[in-house]
N, C-alpha and C positions, 0 to 999 in steps of 0.2 A: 245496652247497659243492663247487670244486674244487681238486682239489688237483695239477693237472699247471698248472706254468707258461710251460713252450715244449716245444716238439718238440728234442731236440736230436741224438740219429742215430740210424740204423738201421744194425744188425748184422749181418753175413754169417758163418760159418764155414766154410771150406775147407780143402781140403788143400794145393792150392799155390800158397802166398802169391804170389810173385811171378808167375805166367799171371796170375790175375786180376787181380793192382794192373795190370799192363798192356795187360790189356785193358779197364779203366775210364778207366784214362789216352789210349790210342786214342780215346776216345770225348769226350776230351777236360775230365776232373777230373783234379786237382792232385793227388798222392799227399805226405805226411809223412813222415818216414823210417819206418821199420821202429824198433818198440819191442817190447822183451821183459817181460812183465810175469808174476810169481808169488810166492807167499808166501801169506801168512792171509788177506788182502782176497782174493787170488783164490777159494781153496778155499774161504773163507766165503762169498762171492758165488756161485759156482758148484755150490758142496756136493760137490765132489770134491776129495780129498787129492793134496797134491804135485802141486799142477794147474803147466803153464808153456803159454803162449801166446806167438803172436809175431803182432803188432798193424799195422797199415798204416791209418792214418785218409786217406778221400779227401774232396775237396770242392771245389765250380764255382770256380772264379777270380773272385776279388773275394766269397767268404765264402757264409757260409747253413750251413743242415744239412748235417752229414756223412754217411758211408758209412763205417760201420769193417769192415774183414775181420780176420778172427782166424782161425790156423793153429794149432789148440794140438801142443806138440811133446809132453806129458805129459800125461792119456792119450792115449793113440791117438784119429782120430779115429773116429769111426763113419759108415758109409758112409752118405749117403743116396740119393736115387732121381734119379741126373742127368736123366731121361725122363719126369719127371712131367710130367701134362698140368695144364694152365690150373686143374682142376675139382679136386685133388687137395688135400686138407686142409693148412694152413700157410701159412707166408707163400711167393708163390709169382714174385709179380715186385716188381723199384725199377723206377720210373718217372724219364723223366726227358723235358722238356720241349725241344727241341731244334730249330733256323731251317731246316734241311734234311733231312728226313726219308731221302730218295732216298739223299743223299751219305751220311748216317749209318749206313745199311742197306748200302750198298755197301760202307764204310772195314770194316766187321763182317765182309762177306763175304770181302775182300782176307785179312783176321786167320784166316781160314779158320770162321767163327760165321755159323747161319744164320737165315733166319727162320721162327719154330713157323708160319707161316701166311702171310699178305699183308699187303699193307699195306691197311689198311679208312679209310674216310673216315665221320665221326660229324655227321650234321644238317648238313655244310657249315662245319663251327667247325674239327673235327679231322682228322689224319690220323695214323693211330697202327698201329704193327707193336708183333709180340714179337719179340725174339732172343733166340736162347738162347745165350748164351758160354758159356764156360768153367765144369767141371761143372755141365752142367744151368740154371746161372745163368740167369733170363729176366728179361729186360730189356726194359720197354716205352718206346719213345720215342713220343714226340706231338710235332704240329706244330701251329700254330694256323693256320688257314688263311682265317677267319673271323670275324664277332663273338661 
């Protein structure tokens, strides 16, 4: 039996909401306005009291899964390891599929964001880099280049 009916986003948490909705948007996703979301649902969901967050959902133009980032303003946040490498426990990159891998690597670099390594080509199908934005953020692009 399953019990998941779509994929619907994947989560970030950071500390500064707006670098990173900017530099997703550079990259070319839609950002929603900024929402402030707190009360029981949050603290129940989260299991922390007098929680407050402040929310930016992104997503590709013309729809699909989103990307939420959340900045909470109540607790603090907790720092984590902007340097971590590839091999390091957690979730560690979003992927995203993309027509120009070269120009995408480049607009990153222009943003002052570089890349953890090169750009690698897969069997002839892909060509895929990491970047790492803003805190630590790694971002995989791929290109299809291939069947």
């Amino acid at each position: 039996m399953t019990f998941v009916t779509r994929f619907d986003h994947g989560g970030i948490t950071v500390a500064d909401l707006e670098t990173v909705t900017a530099f997703f948007v550079s990259l070319g996703l839609e950002a929603d306005r900024k929402t402030a979301v707190e009360g029981e649902f949050l603290d129940t969901v989260t299991g922390m009291t007098d929680a407050r967050t402040e929310i930016v959902m992104l997503r590709l133009p013309g729809g699909g899964t989103t990307l939420e980032l959340s900045s909470f303003t109540r607790p603090d946040h907790l720092p984590g390891s902007p340097a971590a490498p590839a091999n390091e426990l957690g979730l560690r990159n979003v992927a995203f599929e993309v027509h120009d891998i070269q120009a995408a690597v480049e607009r990153a670099a222009d943003d002052g964001y570089g890349l953890v390594g090169g750009i690698g080509e897969y069997e002839g199908v892909w060509r895929m880099a990491y970047v790492r934005g803003p805190e630590g953020i790694i971002v995989s692009l791929a290109e299809r280049i291939g069947n």
